[in-house]
C-alpha positions in Angstrom: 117.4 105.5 96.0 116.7 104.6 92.6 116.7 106.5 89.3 113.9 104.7 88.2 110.4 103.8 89.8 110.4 100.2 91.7 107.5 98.9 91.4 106.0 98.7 94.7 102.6 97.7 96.5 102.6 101.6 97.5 103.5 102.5 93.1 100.3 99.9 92.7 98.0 101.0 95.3 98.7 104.7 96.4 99.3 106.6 93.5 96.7 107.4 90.6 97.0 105.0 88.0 99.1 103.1 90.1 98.0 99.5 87.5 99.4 101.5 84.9 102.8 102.5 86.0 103.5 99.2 87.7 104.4 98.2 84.0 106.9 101.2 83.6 109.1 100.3 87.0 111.6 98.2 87.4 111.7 95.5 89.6 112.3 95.1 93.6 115.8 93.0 92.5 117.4 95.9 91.5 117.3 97.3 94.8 118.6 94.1 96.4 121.3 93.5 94.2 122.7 97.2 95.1 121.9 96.6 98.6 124.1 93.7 98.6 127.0 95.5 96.5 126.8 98.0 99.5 126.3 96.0 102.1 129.9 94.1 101.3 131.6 97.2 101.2 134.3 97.9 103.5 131.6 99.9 106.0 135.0 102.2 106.9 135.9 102.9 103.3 132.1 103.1 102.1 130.5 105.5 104.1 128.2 108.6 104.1 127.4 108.6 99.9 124.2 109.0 98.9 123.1 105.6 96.5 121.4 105.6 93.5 120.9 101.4 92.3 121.8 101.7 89.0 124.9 104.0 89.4 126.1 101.7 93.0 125.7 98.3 90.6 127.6 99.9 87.6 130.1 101.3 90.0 130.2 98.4 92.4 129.6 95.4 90.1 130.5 96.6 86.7 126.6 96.4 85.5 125.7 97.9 82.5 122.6 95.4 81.7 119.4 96.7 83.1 117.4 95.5 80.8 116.9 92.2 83.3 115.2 94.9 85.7 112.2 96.0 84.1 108.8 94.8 84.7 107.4 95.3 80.9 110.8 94.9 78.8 108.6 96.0 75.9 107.2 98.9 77.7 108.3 102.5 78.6 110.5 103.1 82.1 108.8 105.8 84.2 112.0 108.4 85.7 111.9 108.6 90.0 110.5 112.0 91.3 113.5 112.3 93.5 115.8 112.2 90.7 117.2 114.9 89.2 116.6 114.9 85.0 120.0 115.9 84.9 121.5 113.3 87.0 124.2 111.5 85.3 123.1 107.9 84.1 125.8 104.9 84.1 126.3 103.1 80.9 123.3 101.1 80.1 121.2 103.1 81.2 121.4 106.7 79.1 120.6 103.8 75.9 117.4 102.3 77.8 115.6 106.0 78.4 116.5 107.4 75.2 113.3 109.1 74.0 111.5 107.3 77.1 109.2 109.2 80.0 111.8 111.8 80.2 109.8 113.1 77.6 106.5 112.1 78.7 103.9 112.9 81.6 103.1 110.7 84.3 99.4 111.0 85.1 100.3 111.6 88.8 102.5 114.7 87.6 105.7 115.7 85.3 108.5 113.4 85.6 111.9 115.6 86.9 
């Protein structure tokens, strides 16, 4: 899971203005990175959590640049549906959103 959108062919093709948000995800990498900081886990030890990236690379890795993630560094980052708003955001990541799409509409919908 991610707290952000990825920016996906499905993002791009299946939701309305799809173009348009595609500039507001982060990229594809960010879910690789985390799947590789969870995937060299001890599997006994690291078991049965629910993963969000950002949190697993800041937990796992130490991360707190995210900034290397976005698609439009310039641009707004749209928030995940699935997300709660009030889910706790590792360090680097509160300072990115600040005054971002939590405070915005999507045109698909309101953001969580």
């Amino acid at each position: 899971m991610t707290s952000k959108s990825t920016a996906t062919a499905a993002i791009e093709y299946a939701v309305d203005g799809g173009k348009e948000l595609l500039a507001m995800c982060r990229t594809p990498e960010i879910m690789a990175d985390a799947a590789y900081c969870i995937l060299t886990q001890p599997s006994r030890e690291f078991t049965g959590r629910f993963c969000i990236d950002d949190s697993v690379l800041n937990e796992l890795s130490g991360e707190t640049d995210f900034e290397k993630y976005r698609v439009d560094p310039q641009g707004r980052l749209a928030t995940d549906l699935f997300v709660r708003k009030d889910a706790e955001m590792p360090p680097g990541v509160a300072a990115t959103i600040e005054g971002d799409v939590r405070k915005s509409i999507l045109k698909f919908g309101e953001g969580p």
